[in-house]
C-alpha positions, 0 to 999 in steps of 0.5 A, spaced: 324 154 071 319 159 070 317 156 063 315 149 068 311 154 073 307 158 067 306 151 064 303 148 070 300 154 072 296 154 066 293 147 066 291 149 073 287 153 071 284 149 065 283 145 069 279 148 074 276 152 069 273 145 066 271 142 072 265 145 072 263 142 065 265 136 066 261 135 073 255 139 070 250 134 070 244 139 067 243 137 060 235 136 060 229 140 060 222 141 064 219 139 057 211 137 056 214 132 055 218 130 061 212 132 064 207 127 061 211 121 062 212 123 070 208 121 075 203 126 080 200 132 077 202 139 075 199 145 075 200 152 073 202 157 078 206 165 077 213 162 077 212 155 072 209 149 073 209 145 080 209 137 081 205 135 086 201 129 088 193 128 092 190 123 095 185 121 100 178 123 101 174 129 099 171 130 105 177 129 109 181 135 113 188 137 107 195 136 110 199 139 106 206 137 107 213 141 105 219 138 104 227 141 106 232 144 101 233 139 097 231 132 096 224 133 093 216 130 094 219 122 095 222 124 101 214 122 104 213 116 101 214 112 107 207 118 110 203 120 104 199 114 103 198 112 110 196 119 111 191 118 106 189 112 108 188 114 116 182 119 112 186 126 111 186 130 104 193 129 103 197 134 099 205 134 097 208 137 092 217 139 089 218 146 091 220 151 086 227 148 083 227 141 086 224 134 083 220 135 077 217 142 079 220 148 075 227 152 076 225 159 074 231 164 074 228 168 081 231 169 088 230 162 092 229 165 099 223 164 104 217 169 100 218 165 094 216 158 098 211 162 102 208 164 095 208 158 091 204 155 098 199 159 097 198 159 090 197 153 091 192 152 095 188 157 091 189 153 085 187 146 088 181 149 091 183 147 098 178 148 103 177 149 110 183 149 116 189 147 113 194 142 117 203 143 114 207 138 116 214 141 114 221 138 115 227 141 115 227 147 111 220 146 110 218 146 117 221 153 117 216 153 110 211 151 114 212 156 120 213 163 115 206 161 111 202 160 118 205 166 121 202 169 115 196 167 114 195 165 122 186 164 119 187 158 114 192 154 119 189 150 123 196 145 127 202 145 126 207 138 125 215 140 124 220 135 123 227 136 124 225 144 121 231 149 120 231 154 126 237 158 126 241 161 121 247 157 118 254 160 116 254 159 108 262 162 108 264 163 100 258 160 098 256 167 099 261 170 095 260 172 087 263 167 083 267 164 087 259 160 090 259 158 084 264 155 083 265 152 089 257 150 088 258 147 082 265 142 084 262 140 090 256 143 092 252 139 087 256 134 085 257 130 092 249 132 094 247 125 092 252 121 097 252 128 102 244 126 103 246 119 106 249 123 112 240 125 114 240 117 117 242 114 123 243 107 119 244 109 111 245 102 109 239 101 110 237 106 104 242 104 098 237 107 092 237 114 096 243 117 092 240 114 086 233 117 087 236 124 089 240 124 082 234 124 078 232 131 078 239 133 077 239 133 070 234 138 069 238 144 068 237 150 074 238 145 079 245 147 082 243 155 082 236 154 086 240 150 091 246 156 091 241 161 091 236 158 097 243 158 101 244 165 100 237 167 101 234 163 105 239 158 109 243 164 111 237 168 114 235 166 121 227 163 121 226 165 129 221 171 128 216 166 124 217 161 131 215 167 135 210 168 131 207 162 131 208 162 139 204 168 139 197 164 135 198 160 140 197 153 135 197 146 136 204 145 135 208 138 135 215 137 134 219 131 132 226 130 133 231 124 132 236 123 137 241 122 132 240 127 127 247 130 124 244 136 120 240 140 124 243 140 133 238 137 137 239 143 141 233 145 135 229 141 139 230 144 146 231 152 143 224 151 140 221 147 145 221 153 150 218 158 144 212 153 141 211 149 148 209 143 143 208 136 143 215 134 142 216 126 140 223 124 140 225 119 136 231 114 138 235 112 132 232 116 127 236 122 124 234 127 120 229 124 116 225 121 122 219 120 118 223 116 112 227 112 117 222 110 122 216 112 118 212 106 124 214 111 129 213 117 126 206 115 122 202 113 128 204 120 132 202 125 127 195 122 125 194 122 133 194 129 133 191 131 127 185 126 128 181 130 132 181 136 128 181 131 122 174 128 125 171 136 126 173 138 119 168 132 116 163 133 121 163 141 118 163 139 111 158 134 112 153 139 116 154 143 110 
């Protein structure tokens, strides 16, 4: 008997041991070569190279926008180009470990993100007042930048943005995070990004298209490492901040959003005082999903200040 409960006990074990290989799927690297075949730009900047992606006119007023915790720059292709048609200078670009922007071997907290922003910003040569439009975590990218640096942040626009900080339970412990990251943290990421929409079958293709950055190593450790640094702190002091600025704010909410409570909404609202646009039948990617709902509000607000900014540059 106790010759069957070594045996078994061994294989368990093994098993659990060999897991992590089996489901690893980083096999790749962020090679010149990856990067020449790959679509957008790249750029240089402290901690590696950033993918990015630029359109609209010269002239225009820049909107940059930030994407959340894991699913990169493609969550905007609903916006991006009808942004850039409207007449803005439009930016968005993979933050540091996700899409084809590079993994490098660094605390992911907010800093981090908060400095690649203004990197940047710097080595694009971007001028003038700059608009953020940030979902989810990239909201809370969104409102930490321009808390820092109130002077080149003209208005804000957060979709569904991460506010308060989440309980992250084992995935904060040594080793056994990455264990845990490495059986289900990553490997059920694809499917788990179906649950941000009110109707998932109408996006089919999105588990596919979130596999693609997975297979270049250093994936899994930027996402488990932004969960202890960054989504396990709470964001509320950068709002307050904003708050203080007195910003033009608008803030964007679905109705059925499943990852970040409505009661975001209402707890922001109270802080940041902004337009607030529910969107009926959207989740967390209210811009994606219903992007005829979405497109029109955000160049509204912006349009004015877009109008100002051409009208400066033109004087000059």
């Amino acid at each position: 008997m106790n010759i069957v409960i070594l045996i078994s006990a061994v294989i368990v074990l093994g098993s659990a041991f060999l897991l992590p290989v089996i489901l690893n799927s980083e096999h790749a690297g962020l090679t010149p070569a990856v990067r020449e075949k790959a679509p957008g730009k790249f750029i240089h900047l402290s901690q590696g190279y950033t993918h990015y992606e630029i359109a609209g006119p010269e002239n225009g007023s820049v909107i940059i926008l930030i994407h959340g915790f894991s699913v990169p720059y493609y969550m905007w292709d609903q916006n991006f180009t009808v942004l850039s048609k409207a007449g803005f200078r439009v930016v968005r670009y993979d933050l540091y470990g996700r899409g084809l922007s590079d993994r490098p071997d660094v605390t992911y907290d907010c800093e981090l993100f908060v400095t690649q922003l203004r990197e940047l910003i710097d080595a694009l040569k971007l001028k003038g007042s700059i608009q953020l439009i940030g979902n989810s975590m990239g909201g809370a990218v969104a409102t930490a930048f321009a808390a820092k640096f109130p002077e080149q942040i003209g208005k804000l626009a957060l979709i569904d943005p991460f506010n308060e900080q989440l309980p992250i339970g084992p995935f904060k412990m040594p080793l056994i995070g990455e264990f845990l990251s490495s059986i289900f943290l990553v490997p059920t990421a694809p499917q788990r990004q179906l649950q941000d929409f009110c109707h998932p079958e109408r996006f089919p293709e999105w588990p596919k298209l979130f596999r693609q950055q997975m297979q270049y190593k250093g994936f899994g450790r930027a996402l488990l490492s932004t969960l202890r640094n960054f989504i396990s702190q709470d964001p509320s002091s950068d709002y307050f901040k904003i708050a203080r600025q007195n910003k033009s704010v608008m803030l964007i909410w679905g109705t059925e959003d499943r990852t970040l409570s409505t009661k975001g909404a209402v707890k922001l609202y109270h802080i940041l005082h902004p337009e607030l646009v529910w969107v009926e039948q959207a989740g967390h990617l209210p811009h994606y999903e219903l992007p005829e709902i979405v497109n029109p509000q955000l160049i509204e607000f912006l349009a004015e200040h877009n109008h100002q900014e051409i009208s400066q540059r033109e004087q000059a």
